[in-house]
C-alpha positions in Angstrom: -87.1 -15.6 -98.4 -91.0 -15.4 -97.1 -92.1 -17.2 -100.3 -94.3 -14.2 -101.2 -95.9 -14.8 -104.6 -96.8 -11.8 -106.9 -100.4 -11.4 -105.5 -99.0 -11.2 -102.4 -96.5 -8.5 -102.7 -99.7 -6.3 -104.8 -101.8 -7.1 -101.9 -98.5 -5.3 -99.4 -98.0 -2.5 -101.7 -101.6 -1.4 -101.5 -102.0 -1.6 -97.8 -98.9 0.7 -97.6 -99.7 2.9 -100.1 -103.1 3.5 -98.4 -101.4 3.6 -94.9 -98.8 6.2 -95.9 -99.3 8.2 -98.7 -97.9 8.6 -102.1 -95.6 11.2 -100.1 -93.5 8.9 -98.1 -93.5 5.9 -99.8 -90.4 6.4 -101.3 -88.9 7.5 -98.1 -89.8 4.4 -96.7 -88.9 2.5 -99.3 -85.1 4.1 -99.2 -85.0 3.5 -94.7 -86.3 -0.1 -95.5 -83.6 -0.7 -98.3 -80.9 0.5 -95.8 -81.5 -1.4 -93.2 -81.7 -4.6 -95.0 -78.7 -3.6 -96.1 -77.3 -3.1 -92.7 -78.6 -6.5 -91.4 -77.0 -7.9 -93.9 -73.8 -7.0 -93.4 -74.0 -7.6 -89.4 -74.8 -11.1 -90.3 -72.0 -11.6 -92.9 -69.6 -9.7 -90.1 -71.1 -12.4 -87.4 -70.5 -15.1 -90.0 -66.7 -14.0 -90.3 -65.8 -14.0 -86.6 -67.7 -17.6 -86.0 -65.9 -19.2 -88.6 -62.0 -17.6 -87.4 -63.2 -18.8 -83.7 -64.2 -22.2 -85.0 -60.6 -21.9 -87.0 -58.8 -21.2 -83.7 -60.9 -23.7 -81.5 -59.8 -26.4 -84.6 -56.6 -25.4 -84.5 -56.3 -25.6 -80.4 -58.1 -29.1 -80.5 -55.9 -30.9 -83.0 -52.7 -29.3 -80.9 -54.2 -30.4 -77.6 -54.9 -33.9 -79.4 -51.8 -34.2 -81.0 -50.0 -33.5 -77.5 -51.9 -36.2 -76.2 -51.2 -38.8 -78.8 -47.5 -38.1 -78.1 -47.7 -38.4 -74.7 -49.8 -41.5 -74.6 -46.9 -43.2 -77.2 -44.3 -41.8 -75.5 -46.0 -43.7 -72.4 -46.3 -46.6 -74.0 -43.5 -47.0 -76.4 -40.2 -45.8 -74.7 -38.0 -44.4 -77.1 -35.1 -47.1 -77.3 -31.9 -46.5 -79.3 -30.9 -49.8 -80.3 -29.7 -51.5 -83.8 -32.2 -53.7 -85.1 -29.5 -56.6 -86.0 -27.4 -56.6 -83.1 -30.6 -56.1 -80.8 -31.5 -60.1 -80.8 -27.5 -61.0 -80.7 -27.3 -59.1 -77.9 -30.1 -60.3 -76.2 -29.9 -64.1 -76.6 -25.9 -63.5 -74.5 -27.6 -61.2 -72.0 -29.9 -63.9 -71.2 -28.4 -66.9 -70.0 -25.6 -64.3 -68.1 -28.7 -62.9 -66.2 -30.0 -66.8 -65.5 -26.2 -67.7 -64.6 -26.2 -64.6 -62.1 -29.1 -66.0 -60.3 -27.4 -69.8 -60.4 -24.6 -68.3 -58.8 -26.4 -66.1 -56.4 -28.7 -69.4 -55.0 -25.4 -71.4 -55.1 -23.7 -69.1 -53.2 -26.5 -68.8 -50.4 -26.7 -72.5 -49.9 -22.9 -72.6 -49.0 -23.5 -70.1 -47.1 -25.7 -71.7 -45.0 -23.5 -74.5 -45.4 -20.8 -72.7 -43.8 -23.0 -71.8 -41.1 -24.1 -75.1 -40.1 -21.1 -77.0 -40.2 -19.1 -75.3 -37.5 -22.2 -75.6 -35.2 -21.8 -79.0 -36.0 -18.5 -79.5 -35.1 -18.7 -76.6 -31.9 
């Protein structure tokens, strides 16, 4: 963890037997173990609740994205009910009656005007 060779760790042990005393030494050996120990699991118990909130987070983004991918082809792509064989049958006869519609709605308005200008005419 501290790359501390053997030399080291003598080196440590010396300084803290000279420090404290044969006497407590083991004391503070056992407070030192504990809260290693303790650390340890603090950090594994932070770990834990990170990753579930990075679960939830996923799990919110791919709803929100999925939502928006529906909505954006549902935008895009209406959803149409129609028979794929009678779909261009129907279409090439609705067609020329839409075209005809419009013939008949341009001949209609020049007679009209037709009508209109003829009695003038003969007034």
């Amino acid at each position: 963890m501290f790359d501390l060779g053997a030399q080291e760790l003598i080196v440590i042990f010396i300084v803290a037997f000279l420090v404290f005393g044969p006497k407590r030494l083991p004391e503070l050996g056992r407070t030192l173990g504990k809260g290693m120990r303790e650390l340890k699991v603090a950090m594994r118990n932070v770990k834990n609740s990170l990753d579930e909130s990075d679960l939830n987070i996923s799990k919110d983004i791919n709803a929100a994205k999925s939502d928006i991918e529906k909505s954006f082809k549902d935008a895009v792509v209406p959803d149409i009910d129609i028979k794929p064989d009678t779909d261009k049958k129907e279409a090439a006869k609705e067609e020329p009656k839409v075209e005809n519609q419009a013939g008949d709605l341009q001949a209609n308005a020049v007679e009209e005007k037709k009508a209109t200008t003829e009695p003038e005419k003969d007034g």
